[in-house]
DSSP file (Angstrom, degrees, kcal/mol; ACC not computed):
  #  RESIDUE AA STRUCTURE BP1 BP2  ACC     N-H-->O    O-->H-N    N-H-->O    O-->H-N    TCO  KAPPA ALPHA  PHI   PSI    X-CA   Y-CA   Z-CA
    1    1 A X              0   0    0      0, 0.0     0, 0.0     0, 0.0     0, 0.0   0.000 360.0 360.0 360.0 126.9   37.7    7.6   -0.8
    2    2 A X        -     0   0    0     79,-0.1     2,-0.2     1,-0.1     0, 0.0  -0.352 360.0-105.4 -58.0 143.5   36.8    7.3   -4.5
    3    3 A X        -     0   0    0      2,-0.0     2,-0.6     1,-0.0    -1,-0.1  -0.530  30.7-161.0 -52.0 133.6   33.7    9.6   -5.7
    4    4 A X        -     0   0    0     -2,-0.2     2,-0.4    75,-0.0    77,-0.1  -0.989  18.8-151.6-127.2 100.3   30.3    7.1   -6.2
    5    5 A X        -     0   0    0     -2,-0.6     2,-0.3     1,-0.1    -2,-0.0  -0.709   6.2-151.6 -93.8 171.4   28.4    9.4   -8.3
    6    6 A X        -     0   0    0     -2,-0.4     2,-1.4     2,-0.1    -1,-0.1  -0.741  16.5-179.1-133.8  77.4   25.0    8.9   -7.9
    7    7 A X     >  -     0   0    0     -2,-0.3     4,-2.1     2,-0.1     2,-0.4  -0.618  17.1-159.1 -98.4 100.4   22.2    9.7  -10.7
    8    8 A X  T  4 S+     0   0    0     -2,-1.4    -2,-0.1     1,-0.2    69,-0.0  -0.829  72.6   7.4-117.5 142.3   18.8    9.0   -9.8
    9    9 A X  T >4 S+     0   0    0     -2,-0.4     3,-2.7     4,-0.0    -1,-0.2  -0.984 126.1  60.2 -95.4 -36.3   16.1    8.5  -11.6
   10   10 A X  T 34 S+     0   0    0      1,-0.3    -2,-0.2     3,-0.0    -3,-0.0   0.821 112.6  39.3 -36.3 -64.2   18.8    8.4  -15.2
   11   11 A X  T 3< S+     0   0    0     -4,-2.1    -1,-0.3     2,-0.1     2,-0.3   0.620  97.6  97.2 -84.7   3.5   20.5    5.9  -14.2
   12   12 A X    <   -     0   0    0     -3,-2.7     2,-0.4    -5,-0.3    65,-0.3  -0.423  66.5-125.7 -52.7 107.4   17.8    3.5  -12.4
   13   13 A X  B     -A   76   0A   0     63,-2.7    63,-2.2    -2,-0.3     2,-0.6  -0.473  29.0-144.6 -54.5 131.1   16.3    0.7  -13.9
   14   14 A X    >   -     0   0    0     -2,-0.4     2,-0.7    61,-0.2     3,-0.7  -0.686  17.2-171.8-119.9 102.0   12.8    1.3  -13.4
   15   15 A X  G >   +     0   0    0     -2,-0.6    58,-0.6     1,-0.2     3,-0.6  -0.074  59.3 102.1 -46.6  14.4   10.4   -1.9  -12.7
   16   16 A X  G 3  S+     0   0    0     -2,-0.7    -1,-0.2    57,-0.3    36,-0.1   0.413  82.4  47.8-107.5  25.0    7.2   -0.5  -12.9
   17   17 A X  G <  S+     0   0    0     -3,-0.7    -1,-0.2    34,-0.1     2,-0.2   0.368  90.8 108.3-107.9  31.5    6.3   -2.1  -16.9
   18   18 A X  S <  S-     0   0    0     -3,-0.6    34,-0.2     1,-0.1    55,-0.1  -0.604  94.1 -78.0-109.8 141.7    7.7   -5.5  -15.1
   19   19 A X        -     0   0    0     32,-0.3     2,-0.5    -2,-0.2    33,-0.3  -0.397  50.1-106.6 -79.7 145.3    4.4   -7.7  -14.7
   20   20 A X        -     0   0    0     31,-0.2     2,-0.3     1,-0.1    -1,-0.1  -0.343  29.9-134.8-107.0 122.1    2.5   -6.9  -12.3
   21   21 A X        -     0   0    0     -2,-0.5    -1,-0.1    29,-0.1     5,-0.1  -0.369  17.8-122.0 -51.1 108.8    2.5   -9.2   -9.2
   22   22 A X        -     0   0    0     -2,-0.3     4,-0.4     1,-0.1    -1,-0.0   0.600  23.0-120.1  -2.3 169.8   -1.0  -10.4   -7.3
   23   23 A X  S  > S+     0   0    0      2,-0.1     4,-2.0     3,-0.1     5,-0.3   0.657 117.7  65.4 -99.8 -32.6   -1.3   -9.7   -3.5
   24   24 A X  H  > S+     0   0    0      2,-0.2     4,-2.6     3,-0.2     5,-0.2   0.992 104.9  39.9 -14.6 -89.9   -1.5  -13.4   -3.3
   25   25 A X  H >> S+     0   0    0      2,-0.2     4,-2.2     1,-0.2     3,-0.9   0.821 116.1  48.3 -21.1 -82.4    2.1  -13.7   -4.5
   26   26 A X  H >> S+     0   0    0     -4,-0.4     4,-3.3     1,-0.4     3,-0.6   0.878 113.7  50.4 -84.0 -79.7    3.3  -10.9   -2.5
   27   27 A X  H 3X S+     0   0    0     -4,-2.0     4,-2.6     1,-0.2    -1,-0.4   0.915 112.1  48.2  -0.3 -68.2    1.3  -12.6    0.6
   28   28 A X  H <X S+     0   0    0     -4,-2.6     4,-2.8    -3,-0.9    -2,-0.3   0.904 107.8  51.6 -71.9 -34.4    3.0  -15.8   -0.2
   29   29 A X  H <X S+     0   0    0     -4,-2.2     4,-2.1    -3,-0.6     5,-0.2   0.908 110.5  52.9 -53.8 -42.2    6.7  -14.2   -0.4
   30   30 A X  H  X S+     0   0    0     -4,-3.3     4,-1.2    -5,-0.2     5,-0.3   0.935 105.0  53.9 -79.6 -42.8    6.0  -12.7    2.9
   31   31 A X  H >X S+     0   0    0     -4,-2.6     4,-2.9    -5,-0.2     3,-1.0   0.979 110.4  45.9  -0.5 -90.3    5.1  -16.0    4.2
   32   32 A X  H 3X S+     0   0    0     -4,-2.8     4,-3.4     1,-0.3     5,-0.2   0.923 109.9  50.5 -37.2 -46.4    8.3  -17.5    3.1
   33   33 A X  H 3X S+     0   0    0     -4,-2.1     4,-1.5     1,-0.3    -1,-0.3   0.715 110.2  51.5 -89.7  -8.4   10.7  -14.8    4.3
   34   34 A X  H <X S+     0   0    0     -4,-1.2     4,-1.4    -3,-1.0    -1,-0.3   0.828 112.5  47.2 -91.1 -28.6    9.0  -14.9    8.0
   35   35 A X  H  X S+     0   0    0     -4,-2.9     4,-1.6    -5,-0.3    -2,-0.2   0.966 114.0  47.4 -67.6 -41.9    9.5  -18.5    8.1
   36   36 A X  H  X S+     0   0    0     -4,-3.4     4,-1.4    -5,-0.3     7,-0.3   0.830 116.2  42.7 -41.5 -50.7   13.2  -18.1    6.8
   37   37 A X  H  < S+     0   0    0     -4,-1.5    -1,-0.2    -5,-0.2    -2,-0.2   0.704 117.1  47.7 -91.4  -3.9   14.0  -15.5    9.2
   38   38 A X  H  < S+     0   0    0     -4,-1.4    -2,-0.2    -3,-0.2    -3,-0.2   0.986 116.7  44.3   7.0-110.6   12.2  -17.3   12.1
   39   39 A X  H  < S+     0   0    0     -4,-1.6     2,-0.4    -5,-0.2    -2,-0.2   0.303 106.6  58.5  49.5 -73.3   13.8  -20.3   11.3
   40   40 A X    ><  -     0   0    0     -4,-1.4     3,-2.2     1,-0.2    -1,-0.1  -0.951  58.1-162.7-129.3  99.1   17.4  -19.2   10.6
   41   41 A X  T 3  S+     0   0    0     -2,-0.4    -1,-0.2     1,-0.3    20,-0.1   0.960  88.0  55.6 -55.1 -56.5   19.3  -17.4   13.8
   42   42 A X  T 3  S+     0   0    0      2,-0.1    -1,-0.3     0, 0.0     2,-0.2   0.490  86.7  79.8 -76.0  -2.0   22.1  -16.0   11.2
   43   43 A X    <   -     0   0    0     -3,-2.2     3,-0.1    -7,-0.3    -3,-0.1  -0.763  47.0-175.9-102.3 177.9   20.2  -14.0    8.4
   44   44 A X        +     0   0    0     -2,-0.2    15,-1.7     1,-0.2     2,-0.1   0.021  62.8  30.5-138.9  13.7   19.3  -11.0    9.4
   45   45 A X        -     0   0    0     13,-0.2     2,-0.8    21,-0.0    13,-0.2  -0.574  56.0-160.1 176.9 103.4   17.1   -9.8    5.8
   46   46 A X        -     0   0    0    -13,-0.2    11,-1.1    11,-0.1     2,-0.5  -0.735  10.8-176.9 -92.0 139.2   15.1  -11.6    3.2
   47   47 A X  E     +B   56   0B   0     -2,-0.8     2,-0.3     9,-0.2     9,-0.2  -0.864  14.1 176.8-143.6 164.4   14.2  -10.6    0.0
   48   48 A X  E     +B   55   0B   0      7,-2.2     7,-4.0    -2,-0.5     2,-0.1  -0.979   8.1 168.4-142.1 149.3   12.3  -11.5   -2.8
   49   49 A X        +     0   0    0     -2,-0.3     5,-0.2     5,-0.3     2,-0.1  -0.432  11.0 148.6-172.9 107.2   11.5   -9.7   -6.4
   50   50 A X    >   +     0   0    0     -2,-0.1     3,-1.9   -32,-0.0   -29,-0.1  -0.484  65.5   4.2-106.2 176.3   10.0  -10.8   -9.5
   51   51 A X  T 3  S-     0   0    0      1,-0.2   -32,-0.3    -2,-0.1   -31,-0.2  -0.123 126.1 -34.7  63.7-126.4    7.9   -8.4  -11.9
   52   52 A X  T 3  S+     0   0    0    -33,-0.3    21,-2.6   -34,-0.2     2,-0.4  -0.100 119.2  74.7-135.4  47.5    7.6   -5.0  -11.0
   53   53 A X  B <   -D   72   0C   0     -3,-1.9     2,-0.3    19,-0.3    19,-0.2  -0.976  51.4-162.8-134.1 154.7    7.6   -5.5   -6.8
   54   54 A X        -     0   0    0     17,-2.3    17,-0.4    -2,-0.4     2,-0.3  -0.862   8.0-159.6-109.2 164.2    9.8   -6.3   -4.3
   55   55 A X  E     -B   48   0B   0     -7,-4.0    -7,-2.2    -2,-0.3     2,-0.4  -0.877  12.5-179.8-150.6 127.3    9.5   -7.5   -0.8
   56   56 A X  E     -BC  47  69B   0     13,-3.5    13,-2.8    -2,-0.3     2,-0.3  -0.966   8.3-166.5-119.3 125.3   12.5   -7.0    1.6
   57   57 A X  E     - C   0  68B   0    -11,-1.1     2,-0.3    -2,-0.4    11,-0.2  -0.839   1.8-160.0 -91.3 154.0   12.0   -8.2    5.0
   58   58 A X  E     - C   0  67B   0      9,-0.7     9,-0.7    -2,-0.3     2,-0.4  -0.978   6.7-149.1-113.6 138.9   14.4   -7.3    8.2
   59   59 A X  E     - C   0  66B   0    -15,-1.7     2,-0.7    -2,-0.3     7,-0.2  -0.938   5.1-167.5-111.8 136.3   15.0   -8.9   11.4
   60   60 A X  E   > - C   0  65B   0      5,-2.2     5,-1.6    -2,-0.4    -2,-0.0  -0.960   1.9-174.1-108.3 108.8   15.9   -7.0   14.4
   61   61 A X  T > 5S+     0   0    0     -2,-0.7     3,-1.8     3,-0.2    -1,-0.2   0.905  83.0  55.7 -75.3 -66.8   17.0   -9.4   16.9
   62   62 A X  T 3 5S+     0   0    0      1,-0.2    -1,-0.1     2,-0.1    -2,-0.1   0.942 122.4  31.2 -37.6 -69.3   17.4   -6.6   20.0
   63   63 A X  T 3 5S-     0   0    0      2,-0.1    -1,-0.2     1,-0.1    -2,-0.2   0.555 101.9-138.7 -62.8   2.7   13.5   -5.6   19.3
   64   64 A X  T < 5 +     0   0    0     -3,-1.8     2,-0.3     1,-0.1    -3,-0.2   0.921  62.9 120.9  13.1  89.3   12.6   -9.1   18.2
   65   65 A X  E   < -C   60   0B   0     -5,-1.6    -5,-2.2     2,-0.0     2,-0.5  -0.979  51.8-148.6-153.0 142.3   10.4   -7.7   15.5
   66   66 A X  E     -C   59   0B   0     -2,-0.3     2,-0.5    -7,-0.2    -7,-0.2  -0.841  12.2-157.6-125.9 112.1   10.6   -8.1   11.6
   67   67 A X  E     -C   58   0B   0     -9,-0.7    -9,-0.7    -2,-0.5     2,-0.2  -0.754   1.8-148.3-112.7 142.7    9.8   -5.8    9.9
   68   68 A X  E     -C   57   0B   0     -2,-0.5     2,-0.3   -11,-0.2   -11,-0.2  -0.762   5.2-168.4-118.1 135.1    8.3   -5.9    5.7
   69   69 A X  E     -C   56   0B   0    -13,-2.8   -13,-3.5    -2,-0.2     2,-0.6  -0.976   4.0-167.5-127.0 116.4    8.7   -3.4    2.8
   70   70 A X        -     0   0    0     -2,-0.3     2,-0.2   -15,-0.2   -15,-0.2  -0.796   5.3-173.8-109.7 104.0    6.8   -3.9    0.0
   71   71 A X        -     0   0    0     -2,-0.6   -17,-2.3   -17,-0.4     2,-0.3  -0.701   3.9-168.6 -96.7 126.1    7.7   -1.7   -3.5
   72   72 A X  B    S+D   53   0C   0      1,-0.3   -19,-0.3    -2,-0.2   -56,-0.1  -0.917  75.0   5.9-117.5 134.9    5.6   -1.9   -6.3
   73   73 A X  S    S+     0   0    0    -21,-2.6    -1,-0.3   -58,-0.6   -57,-0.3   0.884  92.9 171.6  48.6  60.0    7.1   -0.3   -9.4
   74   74 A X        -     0   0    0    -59,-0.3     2,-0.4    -3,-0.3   -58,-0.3   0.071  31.3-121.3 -90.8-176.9   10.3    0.4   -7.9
   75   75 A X        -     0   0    0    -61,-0.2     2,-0.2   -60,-0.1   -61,-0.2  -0.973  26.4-174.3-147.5 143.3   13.8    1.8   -9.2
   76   76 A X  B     +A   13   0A   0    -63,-2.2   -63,-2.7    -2,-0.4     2,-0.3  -0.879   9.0 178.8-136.9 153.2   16.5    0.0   -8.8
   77   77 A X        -     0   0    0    -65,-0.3     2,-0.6    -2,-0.2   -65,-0.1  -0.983  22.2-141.2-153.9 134.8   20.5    0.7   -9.5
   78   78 A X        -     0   0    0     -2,-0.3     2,-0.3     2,-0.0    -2,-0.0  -0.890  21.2-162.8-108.4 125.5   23.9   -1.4   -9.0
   79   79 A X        -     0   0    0     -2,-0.6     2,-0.7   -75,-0.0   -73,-0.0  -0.854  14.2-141.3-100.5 132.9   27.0    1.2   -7.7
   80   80 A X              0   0    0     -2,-0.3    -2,-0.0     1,-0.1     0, 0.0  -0.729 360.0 360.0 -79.8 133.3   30.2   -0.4   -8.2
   81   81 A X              0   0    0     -2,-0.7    -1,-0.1   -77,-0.1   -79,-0.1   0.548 360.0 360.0 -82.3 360.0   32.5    0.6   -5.0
């Protein structure tokens, strides 16, 4: 297995001077992504992120529960495999 190094914070983009998103908004994302996963048997995770938030929902089908993570002024990184 190839090495992934892994430098956090350096190598992170970091969202929190990204503009900063309402609870309205953030409300209204989570809205969408429960109707989406509701909705739509086969995803299993929405997510949405403008600004300097995200909002990642998950569905657990066993527990029938979805549960939402909201990060404001996050850090974010893409690892190539």
């Amino acid at each position: 297995m190839k090495t992934i190094e892994i430098n956090y914070p350096d190598n992170f983009f970091n969202f929190s001077n990204g503009v900063d998103v309402s609870n309205e908004d953030i409300e209204t994302a989570i809205e969408e992504g429960m109707r989406e996963l509701v909705d739509a048997r086969r995803n299993d995770y929405y997510i949405w992120s403008t600004g300097n938030t995200q909002v990642l929902l998950t569905k657990n089908i066993d527990l029938n529960v979805i549960n939402v993570t909201v990060s404001k002024n996050y850090k974010e990184d893409t690892i190539y495999l």
